[in-house]
PAKEBA-709987 format. One record per atom (N, C-alpha, C): atom name; x, y, z. Coordinates in pm, 1 decimal. Example, Ala and Ser with C-alpha at 12.3 -4.5 7.8 and 13.67 -1.06 7.14 Angstrom:
! PAKEBA-709987
REC/atom/xx/yy/zz
REC/N/1319.0/-569.0/780.0
REC/CA/1230.0/-450.0/780.0
REC/C/1320.0/-330.0/780.0
REC/N/1285.0/-225.0/708.0
REC/CA/1367.0/-106.0/714.0
REC/C/1290.0/3.0/787.0
//
This chain:
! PAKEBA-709987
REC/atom/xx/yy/zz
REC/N/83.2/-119.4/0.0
REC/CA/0.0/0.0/0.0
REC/C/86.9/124.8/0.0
REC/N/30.6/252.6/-97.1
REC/CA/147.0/332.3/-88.7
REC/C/83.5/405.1/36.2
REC/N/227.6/491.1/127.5
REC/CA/210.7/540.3/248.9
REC/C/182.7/704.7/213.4
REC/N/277.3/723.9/135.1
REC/CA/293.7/948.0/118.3
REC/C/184.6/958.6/-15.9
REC/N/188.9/1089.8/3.3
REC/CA/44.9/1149.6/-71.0
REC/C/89.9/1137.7/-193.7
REC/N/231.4/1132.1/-222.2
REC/CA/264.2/1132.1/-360.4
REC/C/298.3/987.7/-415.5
REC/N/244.8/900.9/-387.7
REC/CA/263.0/735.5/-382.1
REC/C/79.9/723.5/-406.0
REC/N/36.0/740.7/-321.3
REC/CA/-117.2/774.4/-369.0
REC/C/-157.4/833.0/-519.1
REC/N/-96.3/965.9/-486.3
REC/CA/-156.5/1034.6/-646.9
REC/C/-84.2/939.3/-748.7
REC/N/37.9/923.1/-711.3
REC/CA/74.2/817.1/-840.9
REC/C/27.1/709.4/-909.2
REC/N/-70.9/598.2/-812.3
REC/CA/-139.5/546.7/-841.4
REC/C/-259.6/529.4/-886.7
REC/N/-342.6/650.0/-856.8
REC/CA/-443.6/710.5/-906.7
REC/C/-396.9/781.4/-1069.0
REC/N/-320.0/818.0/-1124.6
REC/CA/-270.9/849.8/-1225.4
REC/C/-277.5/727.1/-1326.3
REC/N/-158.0/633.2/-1259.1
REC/CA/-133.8/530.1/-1358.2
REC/C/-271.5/456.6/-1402.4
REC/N/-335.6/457.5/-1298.6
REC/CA/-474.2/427.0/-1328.6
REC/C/-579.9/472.6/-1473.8
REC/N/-533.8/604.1/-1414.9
REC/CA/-610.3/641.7/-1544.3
REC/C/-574.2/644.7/-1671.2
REC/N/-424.2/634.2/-1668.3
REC/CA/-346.4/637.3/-1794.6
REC/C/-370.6/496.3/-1828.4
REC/N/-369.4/416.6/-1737.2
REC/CA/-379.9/237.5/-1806.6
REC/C/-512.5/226.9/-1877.7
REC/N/-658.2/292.4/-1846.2
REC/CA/-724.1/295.2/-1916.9
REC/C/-736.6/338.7/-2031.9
REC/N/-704.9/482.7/-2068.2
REC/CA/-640.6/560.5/-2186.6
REC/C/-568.7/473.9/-2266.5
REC/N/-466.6/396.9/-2209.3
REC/CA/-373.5/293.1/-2281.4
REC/C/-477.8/191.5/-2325.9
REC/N/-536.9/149.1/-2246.1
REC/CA/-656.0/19.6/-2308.2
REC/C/-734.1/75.3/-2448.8
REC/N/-775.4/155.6/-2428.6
REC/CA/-889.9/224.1/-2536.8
REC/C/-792.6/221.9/-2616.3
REC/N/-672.1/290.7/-2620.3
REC/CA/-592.6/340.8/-2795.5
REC/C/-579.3/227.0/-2821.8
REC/N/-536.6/91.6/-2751.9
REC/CA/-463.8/-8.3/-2775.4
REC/C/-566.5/-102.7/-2915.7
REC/N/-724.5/-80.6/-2765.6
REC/CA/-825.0/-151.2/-2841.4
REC/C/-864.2/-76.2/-2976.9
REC/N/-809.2/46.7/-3007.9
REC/CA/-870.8/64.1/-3157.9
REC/C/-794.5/83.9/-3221.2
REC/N/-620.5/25.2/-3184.8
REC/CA/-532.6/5.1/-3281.5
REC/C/-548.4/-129.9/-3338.8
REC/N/-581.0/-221.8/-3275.9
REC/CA/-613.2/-373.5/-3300.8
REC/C/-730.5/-349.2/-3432.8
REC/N/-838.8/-296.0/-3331.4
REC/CA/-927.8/-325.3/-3464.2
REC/C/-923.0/-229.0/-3601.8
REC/N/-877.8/-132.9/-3582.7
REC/CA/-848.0/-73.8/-3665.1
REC/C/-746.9/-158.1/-3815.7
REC/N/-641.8/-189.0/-3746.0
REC/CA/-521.2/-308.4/-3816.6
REC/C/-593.2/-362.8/-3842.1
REC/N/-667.6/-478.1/-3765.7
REC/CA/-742.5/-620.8/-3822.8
REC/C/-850.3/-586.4/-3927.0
REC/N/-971.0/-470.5/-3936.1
REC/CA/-1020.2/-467.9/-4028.1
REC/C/-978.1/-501.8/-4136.9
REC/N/-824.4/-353.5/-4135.9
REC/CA/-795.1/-378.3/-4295.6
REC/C/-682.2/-486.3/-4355.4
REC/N/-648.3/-589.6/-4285.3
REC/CA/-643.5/-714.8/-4320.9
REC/C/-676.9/-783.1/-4315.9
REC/N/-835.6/-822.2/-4234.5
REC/CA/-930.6/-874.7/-4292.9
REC/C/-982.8/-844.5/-4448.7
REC/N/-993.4/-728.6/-4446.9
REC/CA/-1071.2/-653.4/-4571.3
REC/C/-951.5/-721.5/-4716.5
REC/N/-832.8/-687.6/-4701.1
REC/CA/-724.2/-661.5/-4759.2
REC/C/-730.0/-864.6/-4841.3
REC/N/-734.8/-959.8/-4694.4
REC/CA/-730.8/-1095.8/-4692.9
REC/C/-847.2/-1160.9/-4790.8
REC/N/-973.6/-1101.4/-4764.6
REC/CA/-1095.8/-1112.4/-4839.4
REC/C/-1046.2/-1047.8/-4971.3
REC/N/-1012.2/-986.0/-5042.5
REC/CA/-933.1/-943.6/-5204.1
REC/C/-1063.0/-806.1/-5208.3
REC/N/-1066.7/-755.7/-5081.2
REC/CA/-1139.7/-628.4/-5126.3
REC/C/-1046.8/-499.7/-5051.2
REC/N/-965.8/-495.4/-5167.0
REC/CA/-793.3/-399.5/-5154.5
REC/C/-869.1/-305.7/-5135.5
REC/N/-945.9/-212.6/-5261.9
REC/CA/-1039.8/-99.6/-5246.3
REC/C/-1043.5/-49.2/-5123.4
REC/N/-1158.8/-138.3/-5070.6
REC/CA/-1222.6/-95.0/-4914.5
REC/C/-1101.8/-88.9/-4823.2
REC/N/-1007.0/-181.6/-4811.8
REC/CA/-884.4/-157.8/-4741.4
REC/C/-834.1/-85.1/-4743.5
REC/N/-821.5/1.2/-4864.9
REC/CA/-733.9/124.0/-4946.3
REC/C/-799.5/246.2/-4852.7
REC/N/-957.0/243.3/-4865.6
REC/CA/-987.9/375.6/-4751.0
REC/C/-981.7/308.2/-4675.2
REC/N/-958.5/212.3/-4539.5
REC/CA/-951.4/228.3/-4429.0
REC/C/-801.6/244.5/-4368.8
REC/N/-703.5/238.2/-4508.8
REC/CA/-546.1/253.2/-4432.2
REC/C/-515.5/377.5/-4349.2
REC/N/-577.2/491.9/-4409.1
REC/CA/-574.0/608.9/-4275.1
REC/C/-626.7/605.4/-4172.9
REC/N/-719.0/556.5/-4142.2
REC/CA/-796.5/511.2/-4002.5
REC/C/-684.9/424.7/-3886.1
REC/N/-652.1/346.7/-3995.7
REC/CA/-536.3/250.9/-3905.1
REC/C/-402.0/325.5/-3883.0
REC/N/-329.9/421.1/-4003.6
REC/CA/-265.1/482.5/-3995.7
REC/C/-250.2/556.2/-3870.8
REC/N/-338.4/651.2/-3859.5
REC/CA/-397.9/802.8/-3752.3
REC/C/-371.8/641.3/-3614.0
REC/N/-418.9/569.9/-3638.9
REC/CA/-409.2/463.0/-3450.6
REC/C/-292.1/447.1/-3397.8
REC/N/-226.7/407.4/-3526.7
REC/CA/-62.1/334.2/-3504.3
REC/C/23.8/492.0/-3486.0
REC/N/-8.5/601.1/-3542.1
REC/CA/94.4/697.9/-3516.2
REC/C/48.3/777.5/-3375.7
REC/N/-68.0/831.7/-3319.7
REC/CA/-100.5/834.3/-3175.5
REC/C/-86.5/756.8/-3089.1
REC/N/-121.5/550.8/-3168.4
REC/CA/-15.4/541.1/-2997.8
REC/C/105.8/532.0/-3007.5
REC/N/161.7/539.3/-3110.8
REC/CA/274.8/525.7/-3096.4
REC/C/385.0/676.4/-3051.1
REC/N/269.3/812.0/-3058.8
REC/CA/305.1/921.7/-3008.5
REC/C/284.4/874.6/-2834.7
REC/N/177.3/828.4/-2784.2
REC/CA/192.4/814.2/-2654.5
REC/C/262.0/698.8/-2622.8
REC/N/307.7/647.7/-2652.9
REC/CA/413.2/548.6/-2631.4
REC/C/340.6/412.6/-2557.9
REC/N/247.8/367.0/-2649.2
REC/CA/143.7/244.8/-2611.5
REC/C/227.7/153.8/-2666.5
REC/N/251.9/183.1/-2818.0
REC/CA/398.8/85.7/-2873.8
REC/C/475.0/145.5/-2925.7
REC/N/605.9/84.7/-2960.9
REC/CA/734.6/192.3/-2977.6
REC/C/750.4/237.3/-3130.4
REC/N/772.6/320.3/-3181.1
REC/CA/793.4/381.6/-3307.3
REC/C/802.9/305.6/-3411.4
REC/N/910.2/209.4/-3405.9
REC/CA/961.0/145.2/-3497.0
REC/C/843.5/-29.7/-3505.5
REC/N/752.4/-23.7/-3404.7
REC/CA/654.1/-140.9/-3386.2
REC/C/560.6/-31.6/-3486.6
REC/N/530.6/51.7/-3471.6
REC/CA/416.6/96.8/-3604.6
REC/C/432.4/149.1/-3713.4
REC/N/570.8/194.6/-3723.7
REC/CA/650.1/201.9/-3849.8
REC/C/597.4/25.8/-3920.1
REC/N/702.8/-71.9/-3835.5
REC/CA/685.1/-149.2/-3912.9
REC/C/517.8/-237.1/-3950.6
REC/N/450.7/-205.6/-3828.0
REC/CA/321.1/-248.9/-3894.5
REC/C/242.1/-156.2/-3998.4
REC/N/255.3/-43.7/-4027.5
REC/CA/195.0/29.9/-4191.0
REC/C/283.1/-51.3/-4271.2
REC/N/436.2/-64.0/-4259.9
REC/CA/480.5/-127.1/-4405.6
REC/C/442.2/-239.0/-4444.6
REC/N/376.4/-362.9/-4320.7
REC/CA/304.0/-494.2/-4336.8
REC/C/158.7/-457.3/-4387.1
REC/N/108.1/-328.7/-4335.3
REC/CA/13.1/-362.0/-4359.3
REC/C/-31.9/-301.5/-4550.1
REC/N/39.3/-206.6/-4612.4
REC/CA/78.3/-170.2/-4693.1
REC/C/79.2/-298.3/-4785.5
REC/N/186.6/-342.6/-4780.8
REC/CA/259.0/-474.8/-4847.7
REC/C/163.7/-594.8/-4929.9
REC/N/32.8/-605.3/-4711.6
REC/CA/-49.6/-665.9/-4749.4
REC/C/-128.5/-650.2/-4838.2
REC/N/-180.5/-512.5/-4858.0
REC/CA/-259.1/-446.6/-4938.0
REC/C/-254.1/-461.9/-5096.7
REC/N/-112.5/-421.5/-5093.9
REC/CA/-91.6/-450.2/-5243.3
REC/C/-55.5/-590.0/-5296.9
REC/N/-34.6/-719.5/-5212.8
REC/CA/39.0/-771.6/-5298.8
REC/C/-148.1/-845.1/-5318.8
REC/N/-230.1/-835.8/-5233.0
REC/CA/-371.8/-845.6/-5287.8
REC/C/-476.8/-787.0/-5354.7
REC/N/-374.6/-674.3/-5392.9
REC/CA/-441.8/-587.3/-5504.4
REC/C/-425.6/-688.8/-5645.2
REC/N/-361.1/-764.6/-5682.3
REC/CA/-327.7/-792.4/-5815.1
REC/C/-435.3/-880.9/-5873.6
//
């Protein structure tokens, strides 16, 4: 149990930030999975508009540091990749 007031507020913080973290997390997932679902099904199109949706997820959390830069760097270039090589 924390004892000083500032062991308290700290925990009350992380708290709320772990939720904040849950929510971005949960609509970076679905965001991604749509459009490789969409992408997997050979409907590139519809994938094609939802890559900014997923885009805008992966670069906010990855501004709040939910995952690290180079984890959503490299998931647009997978998810990209995916896109096109099921465009053909």
């Amino acid at each position: 149990m924390p004892i000083t007031k500032n062991a308290k507020k700290a925990i009350r913080n992380s708290g709320r930030k772990y939720i904040f973290n849950l929510k971005r997390k949960r609509v970076l997932h679905d965001a991604v999975k749509e459009v490789r679902s969409l992408a997997l099904a050979g409907k590139a199109e519809e994938a094609l508009k939802l890559l900014p949706a997923a885009y805008k997820a992966l670069d906010k959390s990855a501004k709040r540091g939910v995952i690290k830069a180079n984890a959503a760097s490299r998931t647009k270039s997978r998810l990209v990749a995916l896109v096109r090589k099921n465009t053909k």
